[in-house]
Structure formats: structure tokens, C-alpha cells
N, C-alpha and C positions, 0 to 999 in steps of 0.2 A: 504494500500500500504506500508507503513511504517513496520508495521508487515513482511510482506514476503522480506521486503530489510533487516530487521534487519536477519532473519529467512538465508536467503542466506548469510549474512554476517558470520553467523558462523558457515553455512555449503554450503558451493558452490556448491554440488550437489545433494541438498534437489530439486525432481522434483517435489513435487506440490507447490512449492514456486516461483517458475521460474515459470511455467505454469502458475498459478495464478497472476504472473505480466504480462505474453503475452496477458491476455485477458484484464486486467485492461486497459494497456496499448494502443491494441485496438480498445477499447469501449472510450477511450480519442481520438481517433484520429491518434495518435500514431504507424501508422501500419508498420515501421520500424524496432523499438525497437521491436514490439510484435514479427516481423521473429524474431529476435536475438534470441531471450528469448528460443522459441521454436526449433530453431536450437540449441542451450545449450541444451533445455530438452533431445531434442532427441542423443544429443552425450552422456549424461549420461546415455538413456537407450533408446535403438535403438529399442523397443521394447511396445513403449507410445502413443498407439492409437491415443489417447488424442490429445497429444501435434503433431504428424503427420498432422492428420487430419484439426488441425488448422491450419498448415504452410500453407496447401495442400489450404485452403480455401484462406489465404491473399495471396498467390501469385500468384491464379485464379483471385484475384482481380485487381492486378498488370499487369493482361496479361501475365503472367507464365504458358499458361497454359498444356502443355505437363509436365513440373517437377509437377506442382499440380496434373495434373492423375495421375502421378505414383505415389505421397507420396499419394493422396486419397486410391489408389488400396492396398497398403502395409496397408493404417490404418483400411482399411476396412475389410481386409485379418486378420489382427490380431484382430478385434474386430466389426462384424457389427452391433451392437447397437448404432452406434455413427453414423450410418445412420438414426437414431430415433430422433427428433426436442424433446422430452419429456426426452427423456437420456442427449439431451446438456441440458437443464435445469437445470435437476436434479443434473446436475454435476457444473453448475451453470455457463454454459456459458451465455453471456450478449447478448441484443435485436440485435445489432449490427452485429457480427457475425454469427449470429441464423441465422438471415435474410441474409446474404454472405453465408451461409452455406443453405440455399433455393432454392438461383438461382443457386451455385455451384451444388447441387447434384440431381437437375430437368434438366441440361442440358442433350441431348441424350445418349452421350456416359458417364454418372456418371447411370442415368437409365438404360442404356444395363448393365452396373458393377453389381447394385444393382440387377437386375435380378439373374444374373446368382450367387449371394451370396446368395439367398436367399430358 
């Protein structure tokens, strides 16, 4: 954690450093801070799967869940591998969101998405 604070400290729009605190953060509990982080990532490049797709998961969890279909549809639209539980791994997402990211994209209408993406 320390690393990606120092990392953003002497670049504030380094986005796998901000990203990588949304999930630290998280996987602490922390599901606040992680929106922030990821709403940073995505103002630096509105274009970050990644970091979308995460919002799109905690603020499903929050019961956001119309803005979460639409950032899931945009993260999905710009990259559907990240529909893949073995790609958030690999990219080193934590048990925590994995699992929010299970019931989030098993629900009907995230499976009608994935249909027609695939």
C-alpha cells in the first residue's frame, strides 16, 4: 500500500497505482475510499475496463444498481474479459470482490449483457 501512495504521490495520474489502492482498499473493508480511487482512475482515462468495472461492482453492492449496469455495460463494451473470474485474478483482483463480482454478473440482466457480448 505504501508503494502505490508513495507511486501517486509523485504522479497523481499513475492508473495502476490508484487502481491498485481501490482494491487494497476494498478487500480492507474500505468500500468508500475504493469508489474514490476508481472514480480518479476513470477521470484519468475514461477508457479503464479495469477500474469501470470495479466501480460498476461496489456500487451494485451499495444498491446503485442502475449507474452499476451502465458502468458494467461500458466496461464490458470496452473489454469482455473482465467478464472472466480467471482474468480478475490474473490481474490480481482480491477474494472479496471476485466474489461481488459473482453475484454482480450472475444477476439476469448482467447475463442477458454477457450474452449478447459474447
Amino acid at each position: 500500500m505504501s508503494n502505490y501512495s508513495q507511486t501517486v504521490a509523485q504522479d497523481v495520474n499513475n492508473l495502476t497505482a490508484i487502481n491498485n489502492i481501490g482494491f487494497i482498499k476494498y478487500e480492507q473493508g474500505d468500500k468508500e475510499t475504493a469508489i474514490q480511487q476508481w472514480k480518479q482512475a476513470i477521470k484519468i482515462n475514461n477508457q479503464s475496463a479495469e477500474a469501470t468495472l470495479a466501480l460498476a461492482v461496489a456500487l451494485y453492492g451499495k444498491g446503485e444498481e442502475k449507474q452499476a449496469y451502465q458502468l458494467a455495460e461500458t466496461a464490458l463494451n470496452l473489454d469482455k474479459n473482465f467478464a472472466n473470474f480467471h482474468c480478475m485474478k490474473k490481474k490480481l483482483w482480491g477474494q472479496s470482490i471476485i466474489t461481488d463480482a459473482q453475484k454482480f454478473l450472475s444477476t439476469p440482466k448482467m447475463k442477458s449483457l454477457l450474452s449478447q457480448l459474447r
